[in-house]
TORKOL-4160 file (C-alpha; in steps of 0.2 Angstrom, whole numbers, padded with zeros to 4 digits, m for minus):
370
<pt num="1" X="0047" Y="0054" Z="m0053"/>
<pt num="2" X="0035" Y="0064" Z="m0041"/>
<pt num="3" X="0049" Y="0062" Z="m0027"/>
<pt num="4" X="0062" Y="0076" Z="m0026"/>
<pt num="5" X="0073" Y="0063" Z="m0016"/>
<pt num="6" X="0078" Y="0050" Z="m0032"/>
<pt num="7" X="0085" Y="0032" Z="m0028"/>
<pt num="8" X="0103" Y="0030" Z="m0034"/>
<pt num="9" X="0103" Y="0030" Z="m0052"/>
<pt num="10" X="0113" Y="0014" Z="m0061"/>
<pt num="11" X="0115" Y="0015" Z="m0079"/>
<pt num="12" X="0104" Y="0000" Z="m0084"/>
<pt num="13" X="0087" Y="0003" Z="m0084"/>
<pt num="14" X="0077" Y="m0008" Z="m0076"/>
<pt num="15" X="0061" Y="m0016" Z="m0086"/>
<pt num="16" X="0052" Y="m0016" Z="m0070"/>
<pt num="17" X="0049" Y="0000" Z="m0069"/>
<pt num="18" X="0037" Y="0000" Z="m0086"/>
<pt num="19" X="0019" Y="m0007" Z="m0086"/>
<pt num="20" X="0016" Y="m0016" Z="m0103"/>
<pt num="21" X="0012" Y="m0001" Z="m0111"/>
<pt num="22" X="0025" Y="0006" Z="m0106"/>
<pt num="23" X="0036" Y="m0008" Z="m0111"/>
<pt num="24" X="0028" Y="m0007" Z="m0128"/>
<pt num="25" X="0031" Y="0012" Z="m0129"/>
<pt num="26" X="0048" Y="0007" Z="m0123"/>
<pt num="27" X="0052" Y="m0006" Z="m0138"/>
<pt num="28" X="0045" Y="0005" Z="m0151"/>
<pt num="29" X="0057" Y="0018" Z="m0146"/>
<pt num="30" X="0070" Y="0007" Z="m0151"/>
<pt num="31" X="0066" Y="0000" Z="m0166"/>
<pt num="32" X="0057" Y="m0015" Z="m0160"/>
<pt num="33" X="0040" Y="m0022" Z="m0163"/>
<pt num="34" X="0028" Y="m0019" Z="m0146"/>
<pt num="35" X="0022" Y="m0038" Z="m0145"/>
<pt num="36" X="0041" Y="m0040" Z="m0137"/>
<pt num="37" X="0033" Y="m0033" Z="m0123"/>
<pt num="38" X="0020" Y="m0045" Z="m0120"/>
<pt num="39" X="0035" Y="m0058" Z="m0123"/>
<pt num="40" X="0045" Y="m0051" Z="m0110"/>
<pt num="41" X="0031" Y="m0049" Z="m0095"/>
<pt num="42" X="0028" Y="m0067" Z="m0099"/>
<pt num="43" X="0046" Y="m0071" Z="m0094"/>
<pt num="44" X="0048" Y="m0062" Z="m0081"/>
<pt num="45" X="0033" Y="m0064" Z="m0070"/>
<pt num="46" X="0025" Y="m0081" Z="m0077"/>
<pt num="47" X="0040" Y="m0090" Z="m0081"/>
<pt num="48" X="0052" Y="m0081" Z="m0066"/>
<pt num="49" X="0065" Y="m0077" Z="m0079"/>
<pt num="50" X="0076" Y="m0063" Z="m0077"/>
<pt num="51" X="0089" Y="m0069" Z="m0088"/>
<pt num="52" X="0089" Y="m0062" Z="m0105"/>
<pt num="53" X="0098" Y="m0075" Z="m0113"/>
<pt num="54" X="0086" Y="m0088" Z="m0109"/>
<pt num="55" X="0071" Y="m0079" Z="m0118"/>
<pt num="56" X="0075" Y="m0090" Z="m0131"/>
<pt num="57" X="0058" Y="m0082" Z="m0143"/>
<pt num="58" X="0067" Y="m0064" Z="m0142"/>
<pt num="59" X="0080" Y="m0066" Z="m0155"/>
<pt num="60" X="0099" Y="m0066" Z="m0153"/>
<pt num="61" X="0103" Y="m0048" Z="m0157"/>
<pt num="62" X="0089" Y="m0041" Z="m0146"/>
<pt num="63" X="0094" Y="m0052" Z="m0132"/>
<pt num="64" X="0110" Y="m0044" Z="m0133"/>
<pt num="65" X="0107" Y="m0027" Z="m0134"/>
<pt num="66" X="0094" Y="m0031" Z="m0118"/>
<pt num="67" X="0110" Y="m0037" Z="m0108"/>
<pt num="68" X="0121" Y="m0021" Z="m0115"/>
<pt num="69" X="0106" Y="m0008" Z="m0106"/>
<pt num="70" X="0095" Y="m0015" Z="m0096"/>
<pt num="71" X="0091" Y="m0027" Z="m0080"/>
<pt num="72" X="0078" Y="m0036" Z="m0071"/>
<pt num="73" X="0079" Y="m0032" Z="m0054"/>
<pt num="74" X="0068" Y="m0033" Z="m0039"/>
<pt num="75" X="0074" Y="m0025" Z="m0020"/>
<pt num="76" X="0082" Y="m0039" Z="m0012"/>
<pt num="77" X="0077" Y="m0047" Z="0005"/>
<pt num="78" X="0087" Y="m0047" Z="0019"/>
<pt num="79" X="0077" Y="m0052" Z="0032"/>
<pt num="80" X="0065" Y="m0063" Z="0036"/>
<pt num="81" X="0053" Y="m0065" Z="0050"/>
<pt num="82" X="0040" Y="m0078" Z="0054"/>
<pt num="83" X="0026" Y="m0075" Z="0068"/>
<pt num="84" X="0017" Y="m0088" Z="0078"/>
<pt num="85" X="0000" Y="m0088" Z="0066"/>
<pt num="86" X="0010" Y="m0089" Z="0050"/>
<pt num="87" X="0011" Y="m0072" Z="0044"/>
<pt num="88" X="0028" Y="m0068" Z="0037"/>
<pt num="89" X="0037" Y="m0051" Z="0037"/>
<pt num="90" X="0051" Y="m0047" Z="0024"/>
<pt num="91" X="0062" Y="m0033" Z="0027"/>
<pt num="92" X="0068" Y="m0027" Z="0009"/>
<pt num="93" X="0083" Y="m0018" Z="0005"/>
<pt num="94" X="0085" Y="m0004" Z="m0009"/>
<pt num="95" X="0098" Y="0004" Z="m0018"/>
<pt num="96" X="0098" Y="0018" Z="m0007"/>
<pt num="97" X="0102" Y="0008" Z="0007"/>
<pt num="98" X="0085" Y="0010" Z="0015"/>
<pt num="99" X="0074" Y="m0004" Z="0017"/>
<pt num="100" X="0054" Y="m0005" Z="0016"/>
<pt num="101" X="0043" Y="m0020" Z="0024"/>
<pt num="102" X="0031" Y="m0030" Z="0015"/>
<pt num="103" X="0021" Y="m0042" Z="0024"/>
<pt num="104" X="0011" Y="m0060" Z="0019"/>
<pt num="105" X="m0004" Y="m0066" Z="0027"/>
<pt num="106" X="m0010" Y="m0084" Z="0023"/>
<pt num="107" X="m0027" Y="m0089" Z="0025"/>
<pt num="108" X="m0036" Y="m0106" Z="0021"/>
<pt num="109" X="m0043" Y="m0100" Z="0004"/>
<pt num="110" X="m0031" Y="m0083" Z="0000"/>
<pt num="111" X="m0015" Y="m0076" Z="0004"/>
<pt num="112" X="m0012" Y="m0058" Z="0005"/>
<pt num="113" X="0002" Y="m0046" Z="0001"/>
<pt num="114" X="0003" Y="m0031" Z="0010"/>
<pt num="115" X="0015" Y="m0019" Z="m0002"/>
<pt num="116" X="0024" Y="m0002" Z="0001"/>
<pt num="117" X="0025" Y="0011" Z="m0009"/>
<pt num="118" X="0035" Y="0023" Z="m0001"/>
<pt num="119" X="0052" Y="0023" Z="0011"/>
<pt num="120" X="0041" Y="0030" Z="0030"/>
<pt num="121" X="0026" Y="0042" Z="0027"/>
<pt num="122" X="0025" Y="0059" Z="0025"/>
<pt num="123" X="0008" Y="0060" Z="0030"/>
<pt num="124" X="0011" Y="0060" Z="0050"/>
<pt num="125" X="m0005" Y="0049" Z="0057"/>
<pt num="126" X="m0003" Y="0051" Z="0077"/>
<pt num="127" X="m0009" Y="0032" Z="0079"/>
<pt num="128" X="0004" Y="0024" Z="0065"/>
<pt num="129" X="0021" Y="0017" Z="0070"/>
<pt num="130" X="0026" Y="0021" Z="0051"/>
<pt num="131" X="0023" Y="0039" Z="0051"/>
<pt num="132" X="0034" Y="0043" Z="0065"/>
<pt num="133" X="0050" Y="0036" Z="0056"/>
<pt num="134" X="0048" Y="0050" Z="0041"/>
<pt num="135" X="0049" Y="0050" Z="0025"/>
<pt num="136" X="0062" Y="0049" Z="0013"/>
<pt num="137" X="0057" Y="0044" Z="m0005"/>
<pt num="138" X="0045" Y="0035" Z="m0016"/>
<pt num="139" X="0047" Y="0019" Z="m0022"/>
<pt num="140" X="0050" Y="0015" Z="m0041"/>
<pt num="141" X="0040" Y="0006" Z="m0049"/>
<pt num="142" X="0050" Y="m0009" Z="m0051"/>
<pt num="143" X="0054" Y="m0008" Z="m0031"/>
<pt num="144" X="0036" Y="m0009" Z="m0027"/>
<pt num="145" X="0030" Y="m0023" Z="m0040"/>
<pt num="146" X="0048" Y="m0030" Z="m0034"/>
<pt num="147" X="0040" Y="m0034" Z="m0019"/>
<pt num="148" X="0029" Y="m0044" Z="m0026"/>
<pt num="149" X="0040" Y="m0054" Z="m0037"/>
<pt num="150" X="0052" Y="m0055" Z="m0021"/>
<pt num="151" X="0039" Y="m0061" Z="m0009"/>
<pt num="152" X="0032" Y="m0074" Z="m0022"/>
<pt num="153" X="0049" Y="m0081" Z="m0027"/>
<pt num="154" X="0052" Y="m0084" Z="m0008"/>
<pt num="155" X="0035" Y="m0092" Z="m0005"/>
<pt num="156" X="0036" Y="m0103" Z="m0018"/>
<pt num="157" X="0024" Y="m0115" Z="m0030"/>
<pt num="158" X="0015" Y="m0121" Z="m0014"/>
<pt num="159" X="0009" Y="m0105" Z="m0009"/>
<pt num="160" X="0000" Y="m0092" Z="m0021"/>
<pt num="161" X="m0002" Y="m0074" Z="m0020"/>
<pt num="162" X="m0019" Y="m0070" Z="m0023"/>
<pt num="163" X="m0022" Y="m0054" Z="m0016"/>
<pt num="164" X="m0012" Y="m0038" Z="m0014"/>
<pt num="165" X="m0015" Y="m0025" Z="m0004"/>
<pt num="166" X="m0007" Y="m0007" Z="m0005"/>
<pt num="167" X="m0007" Y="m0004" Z="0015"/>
<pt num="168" X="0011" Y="m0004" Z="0019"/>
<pt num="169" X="0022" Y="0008" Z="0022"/>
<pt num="170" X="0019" Y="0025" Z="0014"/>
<pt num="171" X="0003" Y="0033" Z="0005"/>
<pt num="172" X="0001" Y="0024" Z="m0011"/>
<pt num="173" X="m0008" Y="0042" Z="m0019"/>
<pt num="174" X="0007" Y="0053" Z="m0014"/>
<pt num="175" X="0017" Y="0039" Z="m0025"/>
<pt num="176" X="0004" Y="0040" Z="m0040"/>
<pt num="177" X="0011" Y="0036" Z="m0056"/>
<pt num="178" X="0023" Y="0022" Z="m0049"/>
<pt num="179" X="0008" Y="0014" Z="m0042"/>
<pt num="180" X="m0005" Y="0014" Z="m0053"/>
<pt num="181" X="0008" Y="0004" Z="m0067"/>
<pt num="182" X="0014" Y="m0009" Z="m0054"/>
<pt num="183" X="m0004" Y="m0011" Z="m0050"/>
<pt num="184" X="m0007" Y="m0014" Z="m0071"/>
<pt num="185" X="0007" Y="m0026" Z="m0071"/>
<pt num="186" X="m0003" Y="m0035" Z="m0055"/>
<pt num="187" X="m0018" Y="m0037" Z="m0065"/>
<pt num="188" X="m0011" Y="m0040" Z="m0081"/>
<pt num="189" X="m0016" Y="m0057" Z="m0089"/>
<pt num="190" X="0003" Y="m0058" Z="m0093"/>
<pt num="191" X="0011" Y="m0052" Z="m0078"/>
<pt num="192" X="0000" Y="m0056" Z="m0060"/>
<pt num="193" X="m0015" Y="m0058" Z="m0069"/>
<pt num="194" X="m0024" Y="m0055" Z="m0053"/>
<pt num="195" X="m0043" Y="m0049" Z="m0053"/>
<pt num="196" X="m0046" Y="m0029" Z="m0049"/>
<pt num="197" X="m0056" Y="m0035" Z="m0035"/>
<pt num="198" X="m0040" Y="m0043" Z="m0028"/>
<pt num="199" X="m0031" Y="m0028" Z="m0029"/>
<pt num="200" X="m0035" Y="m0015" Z="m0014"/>
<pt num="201" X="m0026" Y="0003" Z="m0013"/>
<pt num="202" X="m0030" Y="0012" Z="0003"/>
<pt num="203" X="m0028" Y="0031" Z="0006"/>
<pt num="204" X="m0029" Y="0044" Z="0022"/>
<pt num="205" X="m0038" Y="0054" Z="0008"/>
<pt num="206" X="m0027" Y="0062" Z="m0005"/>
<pt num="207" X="m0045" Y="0068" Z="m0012"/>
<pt num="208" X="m0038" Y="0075" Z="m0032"/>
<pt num="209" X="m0027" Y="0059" Z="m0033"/>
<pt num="210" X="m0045" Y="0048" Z="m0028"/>
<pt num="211" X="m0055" Y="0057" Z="m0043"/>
<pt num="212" X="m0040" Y="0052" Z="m0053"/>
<pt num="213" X="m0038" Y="0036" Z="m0048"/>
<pt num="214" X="m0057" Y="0034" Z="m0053"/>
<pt num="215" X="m0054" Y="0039" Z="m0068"/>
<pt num="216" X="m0038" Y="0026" Z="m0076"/>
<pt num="217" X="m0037" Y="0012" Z="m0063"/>
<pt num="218" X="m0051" Y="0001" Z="m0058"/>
<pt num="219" X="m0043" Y="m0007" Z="m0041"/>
<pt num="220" X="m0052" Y="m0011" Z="m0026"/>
<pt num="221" X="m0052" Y="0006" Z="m0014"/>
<pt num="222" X="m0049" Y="0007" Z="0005"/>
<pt num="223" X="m0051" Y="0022" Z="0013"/>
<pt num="224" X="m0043" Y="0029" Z="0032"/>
<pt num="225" X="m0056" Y="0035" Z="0040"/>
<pt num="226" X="m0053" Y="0034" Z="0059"/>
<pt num="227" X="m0065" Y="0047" Z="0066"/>
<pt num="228" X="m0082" Y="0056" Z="0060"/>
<pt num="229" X="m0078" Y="0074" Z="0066"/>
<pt num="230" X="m0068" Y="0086" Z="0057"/>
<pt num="231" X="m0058" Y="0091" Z="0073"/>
<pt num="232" X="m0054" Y="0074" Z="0079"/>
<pt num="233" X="m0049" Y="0068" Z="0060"/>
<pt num="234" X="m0038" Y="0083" Z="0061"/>
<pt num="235" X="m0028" Y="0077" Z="0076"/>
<pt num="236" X="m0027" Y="0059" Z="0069"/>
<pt num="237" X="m0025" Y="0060" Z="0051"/>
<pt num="238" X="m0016" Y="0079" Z="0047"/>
<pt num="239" X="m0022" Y="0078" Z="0029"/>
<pt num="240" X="m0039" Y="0079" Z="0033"/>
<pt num="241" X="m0033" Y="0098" Z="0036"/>
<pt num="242" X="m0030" Y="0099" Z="0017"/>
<pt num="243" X="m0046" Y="0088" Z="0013"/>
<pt num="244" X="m0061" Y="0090" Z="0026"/>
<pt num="245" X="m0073" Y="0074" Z="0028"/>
<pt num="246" X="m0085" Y="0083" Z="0016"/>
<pt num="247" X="m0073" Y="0082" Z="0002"/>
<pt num="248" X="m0066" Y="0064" Z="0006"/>
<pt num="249" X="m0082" Y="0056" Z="0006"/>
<pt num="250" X="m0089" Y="0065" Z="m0009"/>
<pt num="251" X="m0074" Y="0059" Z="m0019"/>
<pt num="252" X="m0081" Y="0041" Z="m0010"/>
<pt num="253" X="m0098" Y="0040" Z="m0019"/>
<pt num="254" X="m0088" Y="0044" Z="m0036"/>
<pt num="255" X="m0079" Y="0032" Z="m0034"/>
<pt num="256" X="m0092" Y="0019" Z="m0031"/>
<pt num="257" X="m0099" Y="0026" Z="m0048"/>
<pt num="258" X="m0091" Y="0016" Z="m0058"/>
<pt num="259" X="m0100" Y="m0001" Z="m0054"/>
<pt num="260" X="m0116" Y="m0007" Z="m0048"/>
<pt num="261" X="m0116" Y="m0016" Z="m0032"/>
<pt num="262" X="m0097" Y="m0006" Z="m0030"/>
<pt num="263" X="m0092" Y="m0003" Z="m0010"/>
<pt num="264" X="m0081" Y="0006" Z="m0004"/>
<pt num="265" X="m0071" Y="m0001" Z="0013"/>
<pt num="266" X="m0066" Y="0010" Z="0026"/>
<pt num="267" X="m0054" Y="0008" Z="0039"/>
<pt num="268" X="m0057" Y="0013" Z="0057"/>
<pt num="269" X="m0045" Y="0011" Z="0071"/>
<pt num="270" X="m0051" Y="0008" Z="0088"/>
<pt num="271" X="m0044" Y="0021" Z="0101"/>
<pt num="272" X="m0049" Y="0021" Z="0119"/>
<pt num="273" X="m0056" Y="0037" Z="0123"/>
<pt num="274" X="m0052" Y="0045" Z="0109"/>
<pt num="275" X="m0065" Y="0038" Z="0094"/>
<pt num="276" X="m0076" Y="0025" Z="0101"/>
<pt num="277" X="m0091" Y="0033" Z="0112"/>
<pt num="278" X="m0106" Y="0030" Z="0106"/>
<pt num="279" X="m0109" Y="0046" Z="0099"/>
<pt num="280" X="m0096" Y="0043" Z="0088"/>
<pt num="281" X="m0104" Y="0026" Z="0083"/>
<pt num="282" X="m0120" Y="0034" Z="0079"/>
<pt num="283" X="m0108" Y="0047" Z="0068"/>
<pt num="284" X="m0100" Y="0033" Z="0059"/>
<pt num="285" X="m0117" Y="0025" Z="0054"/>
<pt num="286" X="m0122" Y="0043" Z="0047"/>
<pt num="287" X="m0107" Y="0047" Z="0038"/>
<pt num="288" X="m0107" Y="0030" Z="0030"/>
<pt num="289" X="m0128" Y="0032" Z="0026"/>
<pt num="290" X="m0122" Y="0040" Z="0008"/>
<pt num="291" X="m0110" Y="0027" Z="0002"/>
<pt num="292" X="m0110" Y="0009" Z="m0003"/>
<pt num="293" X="m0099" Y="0004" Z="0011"/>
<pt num="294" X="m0091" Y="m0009" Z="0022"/>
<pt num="295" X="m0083" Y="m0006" Z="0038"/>
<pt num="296" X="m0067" Y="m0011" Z="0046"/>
<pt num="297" X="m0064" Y="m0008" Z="0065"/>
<pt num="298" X="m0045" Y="m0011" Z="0068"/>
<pt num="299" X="m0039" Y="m0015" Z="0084"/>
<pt num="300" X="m0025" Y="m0002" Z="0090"/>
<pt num="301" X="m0007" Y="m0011" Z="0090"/>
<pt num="302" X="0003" Y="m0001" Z="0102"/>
<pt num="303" X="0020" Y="0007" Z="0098"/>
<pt num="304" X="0033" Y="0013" Z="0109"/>
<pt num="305" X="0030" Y="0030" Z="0116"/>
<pt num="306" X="0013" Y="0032" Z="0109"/>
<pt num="307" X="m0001" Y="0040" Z="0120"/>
<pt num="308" X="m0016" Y="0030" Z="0112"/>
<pt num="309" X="m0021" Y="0012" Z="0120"/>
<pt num="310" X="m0035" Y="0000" Z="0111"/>
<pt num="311" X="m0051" Y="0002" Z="0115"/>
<pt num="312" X="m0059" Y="m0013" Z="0127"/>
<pt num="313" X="m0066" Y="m0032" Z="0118"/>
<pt num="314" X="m0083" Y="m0027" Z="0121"/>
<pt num="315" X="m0083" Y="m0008" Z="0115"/>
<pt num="316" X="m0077" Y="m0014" Z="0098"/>
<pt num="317" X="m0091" Y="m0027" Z="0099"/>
<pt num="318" X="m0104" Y="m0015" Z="0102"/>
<pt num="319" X="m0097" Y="m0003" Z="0090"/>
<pt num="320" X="m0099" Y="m0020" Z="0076"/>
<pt num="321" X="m0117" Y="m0026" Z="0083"/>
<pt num="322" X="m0123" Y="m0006" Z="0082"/>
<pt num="323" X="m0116" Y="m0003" Z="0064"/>
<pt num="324" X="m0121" Y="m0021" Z="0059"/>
<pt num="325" X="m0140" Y="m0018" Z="0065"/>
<pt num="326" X="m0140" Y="m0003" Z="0052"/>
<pt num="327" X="m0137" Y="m0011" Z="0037"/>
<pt num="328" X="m0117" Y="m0008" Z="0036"/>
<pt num="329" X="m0107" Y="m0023" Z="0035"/>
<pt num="330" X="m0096" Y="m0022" Z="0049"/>
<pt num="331" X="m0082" Y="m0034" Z="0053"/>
<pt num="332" X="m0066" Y="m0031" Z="0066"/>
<pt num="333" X="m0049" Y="m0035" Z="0057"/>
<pt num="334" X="m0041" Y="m0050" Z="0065"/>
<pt num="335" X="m0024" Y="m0044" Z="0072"/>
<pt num="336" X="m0010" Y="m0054" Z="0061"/>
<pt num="337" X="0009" Y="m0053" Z="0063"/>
<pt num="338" X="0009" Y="m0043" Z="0082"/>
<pt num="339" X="0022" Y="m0053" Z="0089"/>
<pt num="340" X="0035" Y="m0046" Z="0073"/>
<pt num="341" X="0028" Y="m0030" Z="0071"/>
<pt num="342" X="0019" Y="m0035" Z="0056"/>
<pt num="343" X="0002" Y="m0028" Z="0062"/>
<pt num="344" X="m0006" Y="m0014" Z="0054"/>
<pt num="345" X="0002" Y="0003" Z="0057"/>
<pt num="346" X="0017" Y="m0005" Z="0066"/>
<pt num="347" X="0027" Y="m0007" Z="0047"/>
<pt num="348" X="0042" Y="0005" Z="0050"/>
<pt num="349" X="0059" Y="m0001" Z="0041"/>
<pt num="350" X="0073" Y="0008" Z="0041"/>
<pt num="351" X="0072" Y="0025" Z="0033"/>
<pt num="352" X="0084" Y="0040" Z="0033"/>
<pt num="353" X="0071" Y="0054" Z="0034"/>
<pt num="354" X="0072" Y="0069" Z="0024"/>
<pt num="355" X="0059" Y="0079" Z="0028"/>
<pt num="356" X="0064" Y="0086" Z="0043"/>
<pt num="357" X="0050" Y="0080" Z="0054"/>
<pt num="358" X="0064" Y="0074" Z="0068"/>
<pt num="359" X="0069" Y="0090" Z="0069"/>
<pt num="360" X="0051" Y="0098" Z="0073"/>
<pt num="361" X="0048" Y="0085" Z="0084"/>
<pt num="362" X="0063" Y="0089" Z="0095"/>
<pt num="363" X="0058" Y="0107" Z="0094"/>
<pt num="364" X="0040" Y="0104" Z="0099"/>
<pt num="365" X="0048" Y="0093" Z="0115"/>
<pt num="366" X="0060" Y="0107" Z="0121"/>
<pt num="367" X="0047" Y="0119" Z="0122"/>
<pt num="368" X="0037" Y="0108" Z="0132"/>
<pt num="369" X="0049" Y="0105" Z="0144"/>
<pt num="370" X="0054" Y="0123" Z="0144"/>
């Protein structure tokens, strides 16, 4: 586990946490034949089995030793929250006793998952509601394809997950091993079975975890852009510090490599006076000249004490008719969820932060007021 902050360990592993080739590598191990992975996904997530003794094609002995060492279990939901245009908010609980938020938007033809992969952020983006609560640990694998399980469990037969997107709490590339094989067990035929154009991860940048990426995972690829200058980006996303815009939007056209008519989206949240001059329009349409892209201007959702307010109705609009007029598909993201802090950026859960970044921030507030 990349985290140094491990959940609490129980002495039953959890089969969540394995891919199916991990699950095969897992059965081999002990003396089993690696099919009885295939077997098991089908139970678990086409069959919502979690049961062992009701996997009645695993033999008796098997299911036995299963129940002796091993468990099926997903974080648990402990609150739910409904908003006024249908988009529901789970708040999940995990062993830690921290919880993470997952959040589902219906639409008339799809419905959306947003998942977490980490308990708060340790990336710190000035505009997120999620970053200032801290950071305290990745998620497992099983607590982030748990989510998914959880949410569709909920939602029932009559509603269907059909998209997932990793754009909740945390950076999915800072979590990248635990990610990449709950995203497998999302598009495996035996598991989710969801399309890899239905499964999006997006990332502030984490420019050697992209070229990886690239390299063993073919998912759908977001990318945090939110200013065209390096100075702004800076201020706005920290890790741009680490990897400039040069960097990040090199490793986008390798990305978009890896299949014709590939586009790579980007995210752009729209701050008052901050981002949204013209100038930084006609930066945008420049930056975005070298890559197979689509664009996603955000509305700002407002969180307590934060210093940044959405830019006005018609600045966004000109922003979309400017971009739209050359040649990059521009759309503004409909703002989902605001009345349950389900928007994007306003995930925060409840996290007991371990890095410190409290304390830096009550020491950068006393020296202003000295």
């Amino acid at each position: 586990m990349n985290s140094a902050h491990a959940p609490v360990k129980s002495a039953l592993i959890n089969l969540l946490d394995f891919d199916r080739k991990g699950l095969a590598a897992f059965f081999v191990e002990h003396g089993e034949k690696p099919f009885r992975a295939t077997q098991l996904l089908k139970w678990i997530f086409q069959e919502g089995v979690d049961d062992f003794e009701a996997m009645s094609n695993l033999s008796k002995p098997l299911r036995a030793w299963l129940k002796e060492h091993c468990r099926i279990e997903a974080p648990e939901i402990v609150l739910e929250q409904m908003a006024s245009d249908g988009t529901c908010k789970w708040v999940l609980e995990t062993h830690c006793g921290n919880r993470v938020e997952t959040v589902f938007i219906p639409e008339e033809s799809r419905g959306t998952l947003c998942v977490s992969s980490q308990i708060g952020c340790a990336l710190a983006c000035s505009f997120c509601s999620t970053a200032q609560q801290g950071f305290n640990r990745n998620l497992t694998t099983g607590e982030i394809i748990g989510q998914v399980l959880a949410a569709q469990k909920r939602l029932g037969s009559e509603r269907k997950i059909t998209n997932v997107v990793m754009m909740g709490m945390g950076e999915p590339l800072l979590n990248f091993d635990n990610v990449v094989a709950a995203m497998n067990l999302m598009m495996d035929d035996f598991a989710f079975g969801l399309s890899k154009r239905r499964v999006t991860l997006s990332t502030s940048g984490v420019v050697p975890a992209m070229y990886r990426l690239t390299e063993v995972c073919d998912v759908s690829l977001a990318v945090s852009l939110h200013a065209v200058r390096d100075e702004l980006r800076d201020q706005l996303v920290p890790i741009n510090k680490k990897y400039p815009l040069q960097e990040l939007m090199e490793a986008c056209r390798d990305n978009a490599k890896i299949a014709p008519r590939r586009t790579i989206t980007f995210e752009y949240v729209m701050l008052d006076g901050i981002n949204d001059s013209l100038e930084d329009a006609k930066g945008l349409i420049k930056l975005l000249s070298t890559v197979p892209s689509k664009l996603n201007l955000i509305p700002f959702n407002p969180f307590p004490n934060s210093p940044y307010r959405c830019s006005s109705n018609s600045r966004i609009n000109l922003f979309k008719v400017m971009l739209n007029e050359a040649g990059i598909v521009t759309t503004v993201r409909k703002t989902r969820g605001e009345d349950i802090d389900a928007a994007c950026g306003q995930l925060v859960g409840k996290v007991q932060d371990k890095s410190r970044r409290h304390l830096k921030l009550k020491a950068a507030d006393n020296e202003r007021a000295a």
